[in-house]
C-alpha positions in Angstrom: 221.8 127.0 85.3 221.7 130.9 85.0 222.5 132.3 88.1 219.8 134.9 89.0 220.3 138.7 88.5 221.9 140.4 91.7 219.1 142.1 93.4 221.3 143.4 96.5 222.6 142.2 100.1 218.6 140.8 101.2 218.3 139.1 97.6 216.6 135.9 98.9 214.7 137.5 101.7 211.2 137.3 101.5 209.0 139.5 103.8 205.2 139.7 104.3 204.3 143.7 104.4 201.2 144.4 106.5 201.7 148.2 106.4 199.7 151.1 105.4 200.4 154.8 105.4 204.0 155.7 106.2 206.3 154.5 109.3 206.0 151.1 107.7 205.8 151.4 103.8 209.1 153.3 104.6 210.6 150.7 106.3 209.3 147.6 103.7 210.7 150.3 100.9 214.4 150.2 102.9 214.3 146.4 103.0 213.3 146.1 99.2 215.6 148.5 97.9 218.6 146.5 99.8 216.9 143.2 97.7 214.6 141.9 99.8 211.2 140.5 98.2 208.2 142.7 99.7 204.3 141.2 99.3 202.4 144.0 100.4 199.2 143.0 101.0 196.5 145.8 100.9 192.7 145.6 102.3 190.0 145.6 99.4 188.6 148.7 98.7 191.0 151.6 98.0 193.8 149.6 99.9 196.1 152.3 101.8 195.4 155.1 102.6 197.9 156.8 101.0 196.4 155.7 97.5 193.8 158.7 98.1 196.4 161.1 98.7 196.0 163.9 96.2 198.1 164.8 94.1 197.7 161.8 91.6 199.3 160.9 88.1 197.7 158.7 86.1 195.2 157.5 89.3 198.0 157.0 91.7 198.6 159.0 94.4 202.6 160.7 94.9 202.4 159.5 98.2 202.3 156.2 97.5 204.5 156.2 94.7 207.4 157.8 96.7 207.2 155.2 99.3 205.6 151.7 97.6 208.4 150.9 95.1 210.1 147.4 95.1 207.0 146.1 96.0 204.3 143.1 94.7 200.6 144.0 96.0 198.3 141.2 96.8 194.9 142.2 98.0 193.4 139.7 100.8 189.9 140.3 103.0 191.7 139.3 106.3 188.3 140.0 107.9 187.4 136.2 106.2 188.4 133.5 107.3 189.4 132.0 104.1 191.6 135.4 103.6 193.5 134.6 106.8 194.1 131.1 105.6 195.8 132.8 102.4 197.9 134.8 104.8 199.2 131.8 106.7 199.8 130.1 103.9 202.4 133.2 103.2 203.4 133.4 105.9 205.0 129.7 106.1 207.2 131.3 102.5 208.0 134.5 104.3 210.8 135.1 106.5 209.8 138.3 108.2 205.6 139.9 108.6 205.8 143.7 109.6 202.7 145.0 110.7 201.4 148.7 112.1 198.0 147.5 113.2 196.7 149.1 116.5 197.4 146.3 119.0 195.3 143.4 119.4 193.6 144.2 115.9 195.8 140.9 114.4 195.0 138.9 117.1 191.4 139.8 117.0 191.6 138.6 113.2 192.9 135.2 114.7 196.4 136.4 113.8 198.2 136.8 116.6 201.9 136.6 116.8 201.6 132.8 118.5 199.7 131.7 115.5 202.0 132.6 113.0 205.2 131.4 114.7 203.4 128.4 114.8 202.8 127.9 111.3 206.3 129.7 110.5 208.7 129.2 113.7 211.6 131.1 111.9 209.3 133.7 110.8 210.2 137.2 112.8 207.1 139.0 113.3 207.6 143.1 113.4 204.8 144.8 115.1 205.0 148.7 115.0 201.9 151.0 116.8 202.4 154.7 118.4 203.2 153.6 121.9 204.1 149.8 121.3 202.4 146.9 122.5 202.6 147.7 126.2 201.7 150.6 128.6 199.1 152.8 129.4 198.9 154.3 126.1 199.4 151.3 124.3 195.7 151.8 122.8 196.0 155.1 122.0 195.8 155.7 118.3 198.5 158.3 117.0 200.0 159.8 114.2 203.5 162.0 113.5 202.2 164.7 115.1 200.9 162.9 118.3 204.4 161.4 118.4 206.4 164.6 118.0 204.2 166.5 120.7 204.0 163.1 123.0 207.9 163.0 122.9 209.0 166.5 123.7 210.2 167.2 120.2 207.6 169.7 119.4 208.4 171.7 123.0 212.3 172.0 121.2 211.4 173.3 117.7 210.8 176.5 116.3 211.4 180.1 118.0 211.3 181.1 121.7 208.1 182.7 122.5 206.1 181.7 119.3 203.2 178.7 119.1 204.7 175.4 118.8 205.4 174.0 115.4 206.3 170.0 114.5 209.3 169.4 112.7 208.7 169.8 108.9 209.9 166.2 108.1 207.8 163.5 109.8 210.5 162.3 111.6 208.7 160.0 113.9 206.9 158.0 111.4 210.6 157.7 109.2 212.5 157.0 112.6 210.0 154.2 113.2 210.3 152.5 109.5 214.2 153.1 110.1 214.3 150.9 113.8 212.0 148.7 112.1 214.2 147.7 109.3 217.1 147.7 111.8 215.2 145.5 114.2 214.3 143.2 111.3 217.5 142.8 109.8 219.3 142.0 113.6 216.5 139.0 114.0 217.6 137.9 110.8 221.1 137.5 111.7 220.1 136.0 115.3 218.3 133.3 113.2 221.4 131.8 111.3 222.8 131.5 114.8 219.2 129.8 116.7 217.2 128.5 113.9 214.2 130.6 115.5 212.5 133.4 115.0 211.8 136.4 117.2 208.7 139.0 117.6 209.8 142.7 117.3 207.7 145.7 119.2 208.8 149.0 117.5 207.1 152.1 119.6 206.7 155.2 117.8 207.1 156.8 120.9 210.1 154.8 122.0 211.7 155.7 119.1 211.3 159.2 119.6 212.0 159.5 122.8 215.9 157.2 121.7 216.4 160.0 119.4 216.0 163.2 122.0 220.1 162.2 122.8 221.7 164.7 124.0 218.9 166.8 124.8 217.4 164.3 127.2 221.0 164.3 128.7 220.8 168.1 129.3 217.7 168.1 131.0 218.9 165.3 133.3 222.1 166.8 134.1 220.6 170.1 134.6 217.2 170.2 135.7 215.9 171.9 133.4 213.6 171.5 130.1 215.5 172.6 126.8 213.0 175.4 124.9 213.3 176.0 121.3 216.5 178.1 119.6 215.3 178.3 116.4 218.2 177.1 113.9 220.6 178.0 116.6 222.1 175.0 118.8 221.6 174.5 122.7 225.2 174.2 123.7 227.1 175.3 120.7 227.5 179.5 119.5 227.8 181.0 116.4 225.6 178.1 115.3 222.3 178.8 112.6 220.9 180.6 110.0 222.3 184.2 109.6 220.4 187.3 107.2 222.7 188.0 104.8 221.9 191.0 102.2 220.2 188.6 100.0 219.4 185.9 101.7 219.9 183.6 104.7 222.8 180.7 105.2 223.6 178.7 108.1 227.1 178.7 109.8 227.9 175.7 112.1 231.2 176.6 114.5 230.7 173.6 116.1 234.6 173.5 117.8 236.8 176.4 118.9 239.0 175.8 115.8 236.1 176.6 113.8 235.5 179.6 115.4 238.9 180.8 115.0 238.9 180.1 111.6 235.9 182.0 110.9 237.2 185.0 113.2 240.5 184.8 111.1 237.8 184.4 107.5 236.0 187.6 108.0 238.8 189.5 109.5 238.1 189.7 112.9 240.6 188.0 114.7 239.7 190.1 117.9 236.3 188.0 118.7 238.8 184.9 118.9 241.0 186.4 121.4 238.0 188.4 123.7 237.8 186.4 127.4 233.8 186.9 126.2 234.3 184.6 123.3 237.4 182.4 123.9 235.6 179.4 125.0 232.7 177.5 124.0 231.2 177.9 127.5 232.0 181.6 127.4 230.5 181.8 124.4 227.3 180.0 125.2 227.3 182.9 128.4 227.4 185.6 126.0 225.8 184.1 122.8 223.2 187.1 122.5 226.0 189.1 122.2 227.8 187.1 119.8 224.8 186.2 117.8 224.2 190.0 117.2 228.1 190.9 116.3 228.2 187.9 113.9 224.6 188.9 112.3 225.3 192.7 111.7 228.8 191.1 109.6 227.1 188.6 108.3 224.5 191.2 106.9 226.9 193.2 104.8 227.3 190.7 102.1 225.1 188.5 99.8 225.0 185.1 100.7 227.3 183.5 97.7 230.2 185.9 98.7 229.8 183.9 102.4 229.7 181.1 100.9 232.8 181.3 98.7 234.6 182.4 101.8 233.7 180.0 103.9 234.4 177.4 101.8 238.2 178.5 101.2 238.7 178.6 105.3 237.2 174.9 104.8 234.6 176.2 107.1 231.0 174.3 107.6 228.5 176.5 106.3 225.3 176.5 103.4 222.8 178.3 101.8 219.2 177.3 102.7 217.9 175.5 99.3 214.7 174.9 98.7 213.5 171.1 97.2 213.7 172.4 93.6 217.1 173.5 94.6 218.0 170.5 96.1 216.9 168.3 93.2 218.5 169.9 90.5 221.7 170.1 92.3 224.8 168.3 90.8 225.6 166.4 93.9 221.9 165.2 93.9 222.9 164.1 90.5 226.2 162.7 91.5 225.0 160.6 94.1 222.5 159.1 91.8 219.5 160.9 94.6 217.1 161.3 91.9 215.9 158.5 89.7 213.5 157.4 87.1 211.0 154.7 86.2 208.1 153.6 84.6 204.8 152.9 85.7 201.6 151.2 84.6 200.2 154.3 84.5 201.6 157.2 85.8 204.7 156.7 82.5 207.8 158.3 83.4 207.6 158.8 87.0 211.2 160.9 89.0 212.0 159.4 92.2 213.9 159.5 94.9 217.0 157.2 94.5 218.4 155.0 96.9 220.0 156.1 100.2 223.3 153.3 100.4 225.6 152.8 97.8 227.1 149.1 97.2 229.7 148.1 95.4 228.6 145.6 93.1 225.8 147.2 90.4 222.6 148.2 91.7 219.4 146.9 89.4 216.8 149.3 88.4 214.1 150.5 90.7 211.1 148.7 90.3 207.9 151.2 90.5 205.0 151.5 93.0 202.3 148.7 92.4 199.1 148.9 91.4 196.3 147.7 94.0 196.5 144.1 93.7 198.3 144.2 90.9 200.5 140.8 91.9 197.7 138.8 93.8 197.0 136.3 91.1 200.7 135.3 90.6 201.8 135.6 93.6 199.7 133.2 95.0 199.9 130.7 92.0 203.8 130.3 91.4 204.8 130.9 95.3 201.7 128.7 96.9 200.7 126.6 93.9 197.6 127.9 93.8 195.0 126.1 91.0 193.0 128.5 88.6 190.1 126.9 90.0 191.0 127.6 93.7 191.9 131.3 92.5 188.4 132.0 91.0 186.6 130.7 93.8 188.9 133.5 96.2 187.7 136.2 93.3 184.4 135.4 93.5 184.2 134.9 96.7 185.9 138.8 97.6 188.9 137.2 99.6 191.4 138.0 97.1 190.8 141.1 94.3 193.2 140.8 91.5 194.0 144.1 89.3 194.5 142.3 86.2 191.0 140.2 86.5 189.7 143.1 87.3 190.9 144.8 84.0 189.1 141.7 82.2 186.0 141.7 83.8 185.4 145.1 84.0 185.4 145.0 87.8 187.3 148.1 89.6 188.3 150.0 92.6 187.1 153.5 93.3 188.0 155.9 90.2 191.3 158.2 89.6 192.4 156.7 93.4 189.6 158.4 95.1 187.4 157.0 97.7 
């Protein structure tokens, strides 16, 4: 017998994606592009939200596509009772559900955590809301921008003195897909050990609040709240973005051999040896000072002469590239960053590549799904499923099938709108 094609470290995993919009498409995306099997299953309708996220290519939305690849969609009415049959009888193939419903919305469905253990007991069930499944805001419905400002990260980014700004990466939404996937894969090894499964509550507000580190640590050592530096650092001077005479670069000294180096680089071996500079903490006293002297040199050259500088003192430091630069640079395209597939419908589609690198060969990405795209086969060569049990779900709205669809002439909301 042909042993099957290497799909990656999860190849053999199967897991039951509930998810819509970001925090955990992200996370399902991680677990598929490590091997793991993903059934997404989408409401009818337009399905997630993201679907309707101009802009589109050939009626799918680039938010979806950069985050749905490695996926099968099935479209089921949970809101039926035969539908939430259809899931259970997933969910007893599936060894992990992941889910970002506000709480209680499953269990009002007659899904509740319970339930599915007990027609799965090894299943692991993944639940991730804004503020988790308990406390006084565990209602509360948020996005990446209630998280950042909930969590003190907006109150530490941008300049002193201006409005507050969130971070321009949604970092709450990607840390929460990232614990997700990390919580997922530690239940998986915890069941070869018990033979059980676990339930996993993954706060977007907990997550936030894990990552403010040392920050947090500053403010309980000290008293006092941290307030935003810009690109500069809390503790750590020179540190940021510096005007050059064509541009801007950052410099990170983050040790005193670094900054002795760079003293050395530009020829100014006097701002190592001055009492006002010699130490990080004396820096940090007089970092206005020091920030000044460094930006008036710093000024007096374009930004590649920096760089090249820099670079021969083996000293951290970057121009600020914008995505197009970032895209089409060789170590994008050594690291294999950007890839290409094809889609149903949007052809040729670029797309981000995969994050780890494994040894053994990596297969080819498979692209975004259509909406409902799998349902049909999923459900008749993983639950046995009869034609005639299948037409009675069409018919009957619990299940929508793209491809019977297609045939009947039946379809979705145009071009991905709603």
């Amino acid at each position: 017998m042909t042993e099957p094609a290497y799909a990656g470290p999860l190849q053999g995993i199967r897991i039951l994606d509930l998810t819509r919009v970001l925090a955990g498409p992200y996370s399902t995306m991680m677990l598929g592009d490590l091997g793991a099997e993903i059934l997404k299953v989408e409401p009818p309708g337009v399905g997630d939200e993201t679907r309707v996220i101009p802009p589109y290519r050939g009626g799918e939305s680039h938010y979806f596509l950069a985050i749905n690849r490695n996926k099968q969609s099935l479209v089921i009415d949970l809101k039926q009772e035969a539908g939430q049959q259809v899931l259970l009888d997933l969910v007893q193939h599936c060894d992990a559900l992941i889910e970002n419903y506000r709480p209680g919305v499953l269990a009002r469905l007659g899904l509740a955590p319970d339930r599915l253990l007990a027609a799965n007991p090894r299943l692991i069930v993944c639940s991730i809301s804004g503020f988790g499944q308990t406390g006084p805001l565990r209602d509360r419905p948020s996005y990446d921008i209630v998280t950042q400002a909930m969590t003190g990260a907006m109150s530490v980014t941008g300049e002193p003195g201006r409005p507050p700004v969130k971070l321009g990466l949604p970092m709450g939404d990607l840390a929460g897909g990232l614990f997700a996937a990390l919580g997922i894969l530690a239940a998986l090894q915890e069941r070869q050990r018990t033979g059980r499964g676990q339930i996993i509550d993954v706060g977007l507000y907990d997550c936030m609040v894990g990552l403010l580190g040392y920050l947090a640590e500053l403010y309980l050592f000290t008293g006092q709240n941290p307030t935003p530096v810009g690109s500069g650092h809390h503790t750590i001077v020179p540190y940021g973005a510096y005007q050059a005479s064509d541009g801007y670069l950052v410099i990170a000294l983050h040790s005193g051999s670094f900054y002795r180096k760079f003293c050395e680089a530009i020829g100014r071996p006097d701002l190592a040896s001055d009492p006002r500079f010699a130490t990080n903490s004396a820096r940090q006293q007089h970092k206005d000072l020091l920030n000044s002297v460094v930006a008036e040199i710093v000024a007096e050259q374009p930004v590649a002469s920096w760089l090249e500088l820099l670079e021969r003192a083996a000293i951290p430091a970057a121009p600020i590239q914008r995505l197009s630069d970032v895209l089409a640079h060789p170590q994008t395209q050594a690291r294999q960053m950007l890839a290409e597939m094809q889609h149903p419908t949007a052809g040729t589609l670029p797309i981000i590549g995969r994050v780890l690198k494994f040894a053994q060969s990596q297969p080819p990405l498979a692209p975004a799904p259509l909406h409902g795209q799998h349902s049909c086969q999923v459900l008749r060569d993983l639950l046995g499923y009869s034609e005639e049990h299948l037409a009675t779900l069409l018919t009957t709205g619990v299940i929508k099938d793209q491809q019977h669809d297609a045939q009947t002439g039946a379809q979705d909301a145009p071009g991905g709108e709603s």
